[in-house]
C-alpha positions as CSV (number, residue, x, y, z in Angstrom):
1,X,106.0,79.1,160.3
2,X,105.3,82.7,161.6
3,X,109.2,84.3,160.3
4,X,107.4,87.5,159.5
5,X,103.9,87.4,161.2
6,X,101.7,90.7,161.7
7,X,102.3,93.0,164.5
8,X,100.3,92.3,168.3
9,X,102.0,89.2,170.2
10,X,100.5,87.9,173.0
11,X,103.6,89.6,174.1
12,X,101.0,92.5,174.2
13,X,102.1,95.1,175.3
14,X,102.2,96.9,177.8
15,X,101.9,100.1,179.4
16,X,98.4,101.1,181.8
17,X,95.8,102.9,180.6
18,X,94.2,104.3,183.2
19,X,96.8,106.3,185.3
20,X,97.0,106.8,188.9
21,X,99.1,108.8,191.7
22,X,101.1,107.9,194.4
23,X,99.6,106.4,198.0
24,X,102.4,108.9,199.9
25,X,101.3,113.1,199.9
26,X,98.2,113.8,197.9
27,X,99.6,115.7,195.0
28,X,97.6,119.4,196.5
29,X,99.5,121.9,197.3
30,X,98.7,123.3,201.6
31,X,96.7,126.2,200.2
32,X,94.1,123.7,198.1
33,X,95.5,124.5,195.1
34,X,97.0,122.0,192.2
35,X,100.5,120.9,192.5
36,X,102.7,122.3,189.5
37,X,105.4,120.7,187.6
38,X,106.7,120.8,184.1
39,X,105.3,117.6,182.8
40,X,102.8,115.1,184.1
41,X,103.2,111.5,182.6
42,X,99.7,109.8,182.9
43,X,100.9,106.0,183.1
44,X,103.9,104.5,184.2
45,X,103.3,101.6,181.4
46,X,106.4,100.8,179.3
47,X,106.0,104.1,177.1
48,X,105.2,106.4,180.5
49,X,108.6,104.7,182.0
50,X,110.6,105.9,178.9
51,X,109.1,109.4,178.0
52,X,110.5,109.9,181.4
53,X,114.0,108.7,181.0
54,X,114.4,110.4,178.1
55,X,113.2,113.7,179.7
56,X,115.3,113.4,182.3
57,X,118.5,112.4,179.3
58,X,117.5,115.7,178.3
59,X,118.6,117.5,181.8
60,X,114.4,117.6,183.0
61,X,113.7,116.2,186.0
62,X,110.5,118.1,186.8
63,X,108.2,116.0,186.1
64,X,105.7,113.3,187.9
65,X,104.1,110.2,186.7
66,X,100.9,109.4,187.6
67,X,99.8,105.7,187.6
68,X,96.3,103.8,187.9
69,X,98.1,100.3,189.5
70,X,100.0,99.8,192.4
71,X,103.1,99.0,190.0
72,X,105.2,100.4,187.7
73,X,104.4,98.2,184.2
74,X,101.0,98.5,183.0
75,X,99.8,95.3,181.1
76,X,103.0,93.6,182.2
77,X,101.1,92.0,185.0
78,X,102.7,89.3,187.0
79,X,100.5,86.9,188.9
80,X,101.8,84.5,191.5
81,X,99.9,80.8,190.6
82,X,100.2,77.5,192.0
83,X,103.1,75.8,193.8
84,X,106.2,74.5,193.0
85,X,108.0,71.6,194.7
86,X,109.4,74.1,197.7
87,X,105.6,74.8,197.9
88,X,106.1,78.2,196.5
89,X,104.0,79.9,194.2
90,X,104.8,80.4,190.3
91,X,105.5,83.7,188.6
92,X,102.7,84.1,185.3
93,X,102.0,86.4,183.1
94,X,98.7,87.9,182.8
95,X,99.7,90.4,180.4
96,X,102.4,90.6,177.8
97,X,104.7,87.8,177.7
98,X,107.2,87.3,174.6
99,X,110.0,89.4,173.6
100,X,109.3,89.0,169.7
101,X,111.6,89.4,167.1
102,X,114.9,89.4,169.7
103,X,117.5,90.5,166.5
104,X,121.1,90.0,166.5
105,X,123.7,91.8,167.5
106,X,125.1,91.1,163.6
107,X,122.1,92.6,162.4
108,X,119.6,94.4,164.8
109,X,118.5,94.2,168.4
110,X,115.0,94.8,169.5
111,X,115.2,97.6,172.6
112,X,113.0,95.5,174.8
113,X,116.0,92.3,174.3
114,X,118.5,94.8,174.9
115,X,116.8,95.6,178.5
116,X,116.2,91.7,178.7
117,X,120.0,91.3,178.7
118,X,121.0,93.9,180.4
119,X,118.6,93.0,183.7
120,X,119.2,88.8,182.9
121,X,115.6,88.6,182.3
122,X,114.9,84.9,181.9
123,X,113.5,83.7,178.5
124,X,113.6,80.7,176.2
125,X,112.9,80.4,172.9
126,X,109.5,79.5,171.5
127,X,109.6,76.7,168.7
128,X,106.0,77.3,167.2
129,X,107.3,74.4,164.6
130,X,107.5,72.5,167.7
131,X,103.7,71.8,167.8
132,X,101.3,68.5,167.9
133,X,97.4,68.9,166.3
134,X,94.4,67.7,167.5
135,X,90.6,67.6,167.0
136,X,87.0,66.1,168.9
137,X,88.8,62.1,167.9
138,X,92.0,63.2,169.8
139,X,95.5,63.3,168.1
140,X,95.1,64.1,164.6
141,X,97.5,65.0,161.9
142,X,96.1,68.2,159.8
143,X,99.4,70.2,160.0
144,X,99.3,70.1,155.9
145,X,96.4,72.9,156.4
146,X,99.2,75.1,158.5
147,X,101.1,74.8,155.6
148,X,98.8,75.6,153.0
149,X,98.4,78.6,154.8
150,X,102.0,79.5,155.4
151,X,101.9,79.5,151.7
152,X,98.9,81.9,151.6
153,X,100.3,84.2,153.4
154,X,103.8,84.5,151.9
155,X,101.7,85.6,149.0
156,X,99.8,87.9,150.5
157,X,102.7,89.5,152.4
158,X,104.7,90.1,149.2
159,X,101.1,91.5,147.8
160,X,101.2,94.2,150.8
161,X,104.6,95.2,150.0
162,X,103.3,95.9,146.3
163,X,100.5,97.3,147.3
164,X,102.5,99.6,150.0
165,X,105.2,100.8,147.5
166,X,103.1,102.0,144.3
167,X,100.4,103.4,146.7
168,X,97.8,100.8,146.3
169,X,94.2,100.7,148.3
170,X,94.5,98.6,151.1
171,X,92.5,95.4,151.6
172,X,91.5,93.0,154.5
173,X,93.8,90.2,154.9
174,X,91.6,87.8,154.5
175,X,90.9,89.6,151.3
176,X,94.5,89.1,150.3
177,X,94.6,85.0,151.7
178,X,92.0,84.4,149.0
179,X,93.6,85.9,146.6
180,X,96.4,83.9,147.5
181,X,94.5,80.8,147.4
182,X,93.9,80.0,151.0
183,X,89.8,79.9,151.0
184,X,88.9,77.7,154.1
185,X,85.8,76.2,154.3
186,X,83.2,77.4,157.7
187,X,83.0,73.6,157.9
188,X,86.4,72.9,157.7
189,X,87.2,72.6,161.1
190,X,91.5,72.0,160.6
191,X,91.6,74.5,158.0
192,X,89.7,76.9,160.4
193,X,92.2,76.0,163.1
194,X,95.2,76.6,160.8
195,X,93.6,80.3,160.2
196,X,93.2,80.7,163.8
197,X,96.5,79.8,164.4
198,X,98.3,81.6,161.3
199,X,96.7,85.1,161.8
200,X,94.2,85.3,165.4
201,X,97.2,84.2,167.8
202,X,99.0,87.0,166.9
203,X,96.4,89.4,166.0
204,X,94.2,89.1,168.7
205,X,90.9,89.4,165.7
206,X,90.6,87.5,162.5
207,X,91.7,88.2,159.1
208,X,88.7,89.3,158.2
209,X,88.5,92.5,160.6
210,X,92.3,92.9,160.2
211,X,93.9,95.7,157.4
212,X,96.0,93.5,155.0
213,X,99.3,96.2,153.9
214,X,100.2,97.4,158.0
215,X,98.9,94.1,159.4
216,X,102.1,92.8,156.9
217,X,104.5,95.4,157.0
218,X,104.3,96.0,161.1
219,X,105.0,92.5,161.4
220,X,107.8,92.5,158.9
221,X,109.5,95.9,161.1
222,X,109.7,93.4,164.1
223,X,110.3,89.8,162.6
224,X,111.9,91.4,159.6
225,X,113.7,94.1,161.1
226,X,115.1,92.8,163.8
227,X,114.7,88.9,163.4
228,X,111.8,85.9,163.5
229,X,113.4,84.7,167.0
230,X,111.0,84.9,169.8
231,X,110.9,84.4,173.0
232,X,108.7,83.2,176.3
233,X,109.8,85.5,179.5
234,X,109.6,83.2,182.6
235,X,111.6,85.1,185.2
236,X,110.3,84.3,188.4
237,X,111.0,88.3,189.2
238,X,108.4,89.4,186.6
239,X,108.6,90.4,183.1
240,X,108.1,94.4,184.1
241,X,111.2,93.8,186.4
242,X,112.8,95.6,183.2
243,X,110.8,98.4,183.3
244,X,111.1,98.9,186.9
245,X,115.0,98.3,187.2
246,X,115.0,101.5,184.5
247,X,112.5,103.4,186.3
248,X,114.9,103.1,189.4
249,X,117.7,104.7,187.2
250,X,116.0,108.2,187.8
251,X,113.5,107.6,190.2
252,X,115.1,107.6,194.0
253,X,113.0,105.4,197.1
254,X,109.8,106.5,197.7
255,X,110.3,109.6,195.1
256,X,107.4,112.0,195.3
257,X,107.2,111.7,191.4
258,X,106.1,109.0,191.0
259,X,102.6,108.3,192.4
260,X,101.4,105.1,192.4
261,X,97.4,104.1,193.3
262,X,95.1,106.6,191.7
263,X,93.0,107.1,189.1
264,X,93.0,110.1,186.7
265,X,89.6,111.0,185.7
266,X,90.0,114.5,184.3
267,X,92.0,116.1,181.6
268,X,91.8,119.5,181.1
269,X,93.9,121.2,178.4
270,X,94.5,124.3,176.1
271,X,97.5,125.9,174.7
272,X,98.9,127.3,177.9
273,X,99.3,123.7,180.2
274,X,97.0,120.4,181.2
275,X,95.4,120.2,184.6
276,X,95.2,117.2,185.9
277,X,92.2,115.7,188.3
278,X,92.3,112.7,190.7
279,X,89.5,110.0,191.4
280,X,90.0,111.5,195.0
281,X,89.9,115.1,193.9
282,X,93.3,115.9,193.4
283,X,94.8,118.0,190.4
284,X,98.3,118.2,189.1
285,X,99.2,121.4,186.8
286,X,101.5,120.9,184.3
287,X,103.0,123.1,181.7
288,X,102.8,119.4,179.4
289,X,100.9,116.3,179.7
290,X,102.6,113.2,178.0
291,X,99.2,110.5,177.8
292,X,99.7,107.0,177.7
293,X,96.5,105.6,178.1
294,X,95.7,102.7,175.8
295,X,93.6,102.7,172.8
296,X,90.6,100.9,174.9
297,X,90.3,103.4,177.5
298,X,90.3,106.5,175.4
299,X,87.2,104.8,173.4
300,X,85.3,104.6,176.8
301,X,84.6,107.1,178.7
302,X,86.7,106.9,181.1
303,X,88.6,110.2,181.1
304,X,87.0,113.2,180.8
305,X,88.8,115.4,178.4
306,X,88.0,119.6,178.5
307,X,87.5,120.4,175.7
308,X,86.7,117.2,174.2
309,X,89.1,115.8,171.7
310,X,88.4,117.3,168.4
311,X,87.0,115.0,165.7
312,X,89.7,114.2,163.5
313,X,91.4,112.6,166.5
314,X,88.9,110.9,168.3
315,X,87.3,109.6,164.8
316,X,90.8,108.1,164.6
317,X,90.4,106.8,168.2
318,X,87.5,105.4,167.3
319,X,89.1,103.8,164.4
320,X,91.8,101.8,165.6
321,X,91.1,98.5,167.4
322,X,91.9,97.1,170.8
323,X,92.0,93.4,170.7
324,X,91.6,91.1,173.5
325,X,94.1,88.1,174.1
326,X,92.9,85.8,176.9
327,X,95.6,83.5,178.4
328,X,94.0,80.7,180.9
329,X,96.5,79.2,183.2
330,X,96.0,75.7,184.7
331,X,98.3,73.5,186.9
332,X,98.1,69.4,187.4
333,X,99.6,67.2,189.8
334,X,101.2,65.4,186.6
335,X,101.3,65.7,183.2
336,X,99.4,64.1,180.3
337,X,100.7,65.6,177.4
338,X,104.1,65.3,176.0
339,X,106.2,67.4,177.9
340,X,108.8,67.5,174.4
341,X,105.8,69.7,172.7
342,X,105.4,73.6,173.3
343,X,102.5,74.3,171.3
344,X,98.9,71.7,171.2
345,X,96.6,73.0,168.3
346,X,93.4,72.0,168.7
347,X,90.6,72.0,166.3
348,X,87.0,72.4,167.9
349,X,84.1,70.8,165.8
350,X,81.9,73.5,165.6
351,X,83.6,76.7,167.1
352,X,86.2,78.5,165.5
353,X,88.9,79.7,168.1
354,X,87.2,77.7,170.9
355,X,90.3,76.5,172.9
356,X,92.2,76.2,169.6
357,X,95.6,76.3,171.9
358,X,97.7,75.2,175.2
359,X,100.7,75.9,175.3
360,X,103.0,73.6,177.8
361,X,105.1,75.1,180.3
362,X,106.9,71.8,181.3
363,X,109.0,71.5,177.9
364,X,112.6,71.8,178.0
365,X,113.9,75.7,178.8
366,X,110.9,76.8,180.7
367,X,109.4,75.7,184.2
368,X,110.3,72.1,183.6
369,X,108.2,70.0,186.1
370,X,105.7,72.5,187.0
371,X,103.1,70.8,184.9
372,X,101.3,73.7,184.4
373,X,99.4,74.5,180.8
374,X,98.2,77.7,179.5
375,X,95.5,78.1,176.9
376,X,94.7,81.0,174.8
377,X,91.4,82.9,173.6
378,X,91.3,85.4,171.2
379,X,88.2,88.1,169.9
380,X,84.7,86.7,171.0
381,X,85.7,83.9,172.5
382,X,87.7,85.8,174.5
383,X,85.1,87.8,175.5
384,X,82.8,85.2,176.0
385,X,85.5,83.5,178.7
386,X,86.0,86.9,180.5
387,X,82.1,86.9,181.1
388,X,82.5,83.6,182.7
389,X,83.3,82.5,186.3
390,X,86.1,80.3,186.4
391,X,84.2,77.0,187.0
392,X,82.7,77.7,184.4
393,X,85.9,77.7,182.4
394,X,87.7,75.0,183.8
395,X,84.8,73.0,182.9
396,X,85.1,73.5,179.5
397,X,88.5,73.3,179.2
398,X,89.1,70.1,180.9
399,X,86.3,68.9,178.8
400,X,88.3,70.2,175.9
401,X,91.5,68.4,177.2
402,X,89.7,65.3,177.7
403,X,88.8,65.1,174.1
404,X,92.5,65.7,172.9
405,X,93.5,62.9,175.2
406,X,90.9,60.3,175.3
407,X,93.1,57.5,176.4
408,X,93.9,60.0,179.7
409,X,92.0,60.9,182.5
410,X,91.8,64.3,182.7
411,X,91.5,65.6,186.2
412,X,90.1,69.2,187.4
413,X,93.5,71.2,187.8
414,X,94.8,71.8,191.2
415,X,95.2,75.8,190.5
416,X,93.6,77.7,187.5
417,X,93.0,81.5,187.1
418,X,93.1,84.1,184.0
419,X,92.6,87.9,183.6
420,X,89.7,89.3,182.7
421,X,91.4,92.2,179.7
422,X,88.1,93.2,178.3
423,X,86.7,94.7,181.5
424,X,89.9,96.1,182.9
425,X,89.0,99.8,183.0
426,X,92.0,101.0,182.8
427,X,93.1,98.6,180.0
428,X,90.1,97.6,177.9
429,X,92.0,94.9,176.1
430,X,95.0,93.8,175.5
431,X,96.4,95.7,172.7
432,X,95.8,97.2,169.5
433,X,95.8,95.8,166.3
434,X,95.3,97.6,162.9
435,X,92.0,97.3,161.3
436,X,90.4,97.2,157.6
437,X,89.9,101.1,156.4
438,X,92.6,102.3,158.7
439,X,95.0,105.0,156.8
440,X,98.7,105.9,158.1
441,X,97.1,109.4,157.9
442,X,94.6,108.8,160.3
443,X,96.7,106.6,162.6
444,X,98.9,109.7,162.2
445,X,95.9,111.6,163.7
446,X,95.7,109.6,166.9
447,X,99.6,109.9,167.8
448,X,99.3,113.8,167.1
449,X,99.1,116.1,170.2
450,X,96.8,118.4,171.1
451,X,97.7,122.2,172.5
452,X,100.5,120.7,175.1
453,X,98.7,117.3,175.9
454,X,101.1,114.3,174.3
455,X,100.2,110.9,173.5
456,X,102.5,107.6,173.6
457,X,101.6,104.5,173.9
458,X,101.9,100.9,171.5
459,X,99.0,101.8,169.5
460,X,100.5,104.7,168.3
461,X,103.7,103.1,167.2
462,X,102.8,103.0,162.9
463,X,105.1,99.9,162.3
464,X,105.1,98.6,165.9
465,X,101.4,98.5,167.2
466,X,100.4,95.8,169.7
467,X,104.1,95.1,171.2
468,X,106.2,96.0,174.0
469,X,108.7,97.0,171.5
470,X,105.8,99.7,170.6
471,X,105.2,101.2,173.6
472,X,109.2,101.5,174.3
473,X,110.0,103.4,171.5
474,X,106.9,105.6,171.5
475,X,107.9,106.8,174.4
476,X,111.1,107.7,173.6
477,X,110.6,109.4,171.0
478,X,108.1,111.6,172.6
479,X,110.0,112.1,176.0
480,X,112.9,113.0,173.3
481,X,110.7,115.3,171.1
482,X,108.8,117.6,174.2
483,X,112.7,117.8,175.7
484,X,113.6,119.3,172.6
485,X,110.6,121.7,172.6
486,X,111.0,122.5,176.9
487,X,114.8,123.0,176.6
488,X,114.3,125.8,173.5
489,X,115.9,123.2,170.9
490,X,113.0,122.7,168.6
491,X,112.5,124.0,165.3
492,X,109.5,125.9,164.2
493,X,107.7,122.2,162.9
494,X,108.4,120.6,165.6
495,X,105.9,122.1,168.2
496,X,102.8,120.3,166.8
497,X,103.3,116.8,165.5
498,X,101.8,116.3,162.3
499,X,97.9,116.2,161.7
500,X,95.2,115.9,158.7
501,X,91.8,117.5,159.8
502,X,90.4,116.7,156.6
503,X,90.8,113.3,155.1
504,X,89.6,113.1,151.8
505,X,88.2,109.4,149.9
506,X,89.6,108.0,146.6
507,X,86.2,108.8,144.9
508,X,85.2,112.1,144.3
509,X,81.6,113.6,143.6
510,X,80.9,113.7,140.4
511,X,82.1,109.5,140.3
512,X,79.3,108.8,141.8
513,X,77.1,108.3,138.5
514,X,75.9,105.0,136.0
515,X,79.3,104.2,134.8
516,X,79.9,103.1,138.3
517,X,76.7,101.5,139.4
518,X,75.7,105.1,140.8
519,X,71.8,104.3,139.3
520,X,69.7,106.5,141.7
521,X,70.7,109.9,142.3
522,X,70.8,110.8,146.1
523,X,70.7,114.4,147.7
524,X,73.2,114.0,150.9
525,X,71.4,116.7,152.6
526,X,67.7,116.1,152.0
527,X,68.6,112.1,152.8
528,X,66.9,111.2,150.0
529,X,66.2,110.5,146.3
């Protein structure tokens, strides 16, 4: 199951939103005034990380990256949990986690596997056909509704592909599954569990709020593309130990460009530069501004942009969605599950998506004897876990547990902790996913730049969204375009990325009448009949 699932893994992706500068020399120059340099990176995320290298491939080394954490990775967030038997704590995974769709060196290699090589990041192989299903009676055998879905879905995705070649409106996925005959039930508690499972866990919202023809083909330009191989990073270093092992290919100790620890929270542009303010009152001046923020935190107001971001790109902010992908981590003594099986479905009575997954850490390839399990939330129940304290959690859960193993006890777990993505204000989520109503145009719109201020980031990524892979190669590409444009190289259409101020519907005016089901004429302006 899952060979060519939709974009967004719980590999999520990466990069921070929020940016910050360095703890070292506040970035002011003696006299008071801003600090100037050629290009100010706002994030020092995955895509911050490589607009940078590939301005400084491009013989530009001017140029500083500001950065909200205290690392260099974004929402590749390491955690230290529990112990092992040294008494030493565990390396998690808060953030993104999977390299997905790894490719082949006989066909195609994903970018983020090829820095997973070259830096020995450690990773094994997730079987998602290596699974066991349960419900409120314990161990129970519904695995034919994964399949009937399976089949849905192959349907559907060869629908999109249609429907993406001969220019076809676009649909909801879950528009698409019924078509294809997968029509669960709201009391079918497995077949709800199988949707969960087929679409949510990579998604991070349901079908029904998904877009059926990207959700497809962005999947199929990362399981297709490059291969339906995945794998779980567990390297003890991190996972953003590849991003930082880059960074230190251009960035010397203690380099004054990159600045590490505050928060941007002013962006003030027009065609000349971007000026850059600090949380702590600082500017930057830059002749370019490459932002990297995530799709969250540019629909908050977190950043103040001068002048605001005109409508057709904020609308198209505004548009795209920021899902939220909860991982719970818990560690026991012993185990009481099968330590052969990666993935435990479970099927909640009367919640869809409550707890609907724990995923084992002690089978074979991974940390073998750390007994630790990790459950996933997605969408509102994600939510709903964030806005709870962790006993709170750990209640349910073990509860949860309990009833999958009745013939167990179930103890309280000796360490337990999970992010909290929703409220992270310089995240907002976890990454982005594609909604219903969404049109390349528009999601053309929000990559576009503005004056001199740039934008990067896994969102922006049209075939990629939601994966480190995203972020990666978004960067890139801009860090390749603006060297193009500062070193003189760029052609006359490649100063201003692409943009459609006006979007226009399929429908036009005079449509609107009784052949249609138009019955009551309606005057837009006077808002009324």
């Amino acid at each position: 199951m899952r060979s060519s699932f939709t974009q967004l893994s719980a590999v999520l992706t990466v990069l921070s939103a929020a940016v910050s500068a360095a703890p070292t020399d506040s970035p002011k120059s003696k006299d008071g005034s801003c600090v100037k340099t050629k290009v100010a990176i706002l994030g020092a995320g995955a895509a911050g990380i490589a607009a940078a290298q590939n301005l400084t491939a491009a013989g530009i080394k001017d140029f500083m990256i500001l950065e909200h954490n205290d690392y260099i990775g974004g929402r590749l967030r390491k955690q230290s949990f529990g112990k092992n038997k040294e008494g030493k704590p565990y390396t998690i995974e808060f953030g993104a986690n999977w390299v997905e769709g790894i490719g082949s060196e006989e066909t195609n290699e994903n970018p983020i596997w090829l820095l997973a090589k070259k830096h020995n990041l450690k990773s094994t192989f997730s079987d998602y056909d290596a699974y066991k299903t349960f419900d409120h009676e314990g161990e129970t055998d519904w695995s034919d509704k994964i399949d009937e879905f399976d089949e849905a879905y192959a349907k559907a995705a060869a629908e999109a592909g249609h429907m993406l070649i001969n220019n076809i409106q676009d649909t909801s996925a879950r528009a698409a599954l019924r078509t294809a005959g997968w029509r669960p039930e709201k009391d079918d508690m497995h077949a709800q569990a199988a949707d969960w499972w087929g679409w949510d866990f990579e998604s991070a919202w349901t079908p029904d709020e998904s877009g059926l023809i990207y959700g497809v083909a962005g999947g199929n330009a990362s399981f297709g593309y490059y291969s339906d191989v995945s794998n779980l990073v567990w390297d003890q270093r991190g996972y953003a130990i590849i991003i930082q092992e880059e960074a230190k290919e251009f960035l010397g100790k203690n380099d004054k460009r990159l600045r590490l620890s505050t928060t941007v929270e002013g962006i003030q542009y027009n065609k000349d530069g971007v000026k850059v303010t600090t949380k702590d009152g600082d500017c930057i001046q830059a002749d370019y501004a490459i932002c990297t923020f995530s799709v969250g935190v540019l629909q908050h107001d977190v950043v103040e942009f001068k002048p605001a971001l005109p409508d057709w790109k904020q609308s198209a902010i505004d548009q795209f969605a920021m899902g939220t992908y909860t991982k719970i981590f818990m560690q026991f003594n012993e185990s009481f599950w099968d330590d052969e099986t990666q993935f435990l479905l479970y099927a909640d009575p009367l919640e869809r998506g409550r707890y609907p997954l724990f995923q084992s850490l002690n089978a074979k390839g991974f940390a073998e004897g750390s007994n630790i399990l990790f459950g996933t939330v997605t969408g509102e129940q994600a939510w709903r876990v964030e806005r709870q304290t962790d006993e709170e959690t750990m209640e349910q859960m073990v509860e949860v547990l309990q009833t999958m193993f009745p013939n167990k006890t179930v103890p309280n777990p000796t360490a337990f902790a999970y992010p909290r993505w929703s409220t992270e204000t310089w995240a907002y989520g976890s990454y982005s996913n594609w909604p219903v109503g969404m049109t390349l145009e528009k999601h053309q719109n929000m990559r576009a730049n503005v004056e001199r201020l740039w934008f990067a980031g896994e969102a922006n990524s049209a075939e990629m969204f939601g994966f480190l892979h995203g972020a990666w190669t978004e960067g890139r590409y801009i860090g390749y375009r603006l060297g193009k444009i500062i070193n003189g190289d760029a052609g006359d259409d490649e100063f201003d990325m692409e943009r459609y101020e006006t979007l226009h519907g399929t429908t036009f005016e005079d449509e609107h009448n009784e052949e249609n089901g138009w019955l009551f004429p309606f005057d837009v302006e006077k808002g009324g009949v």
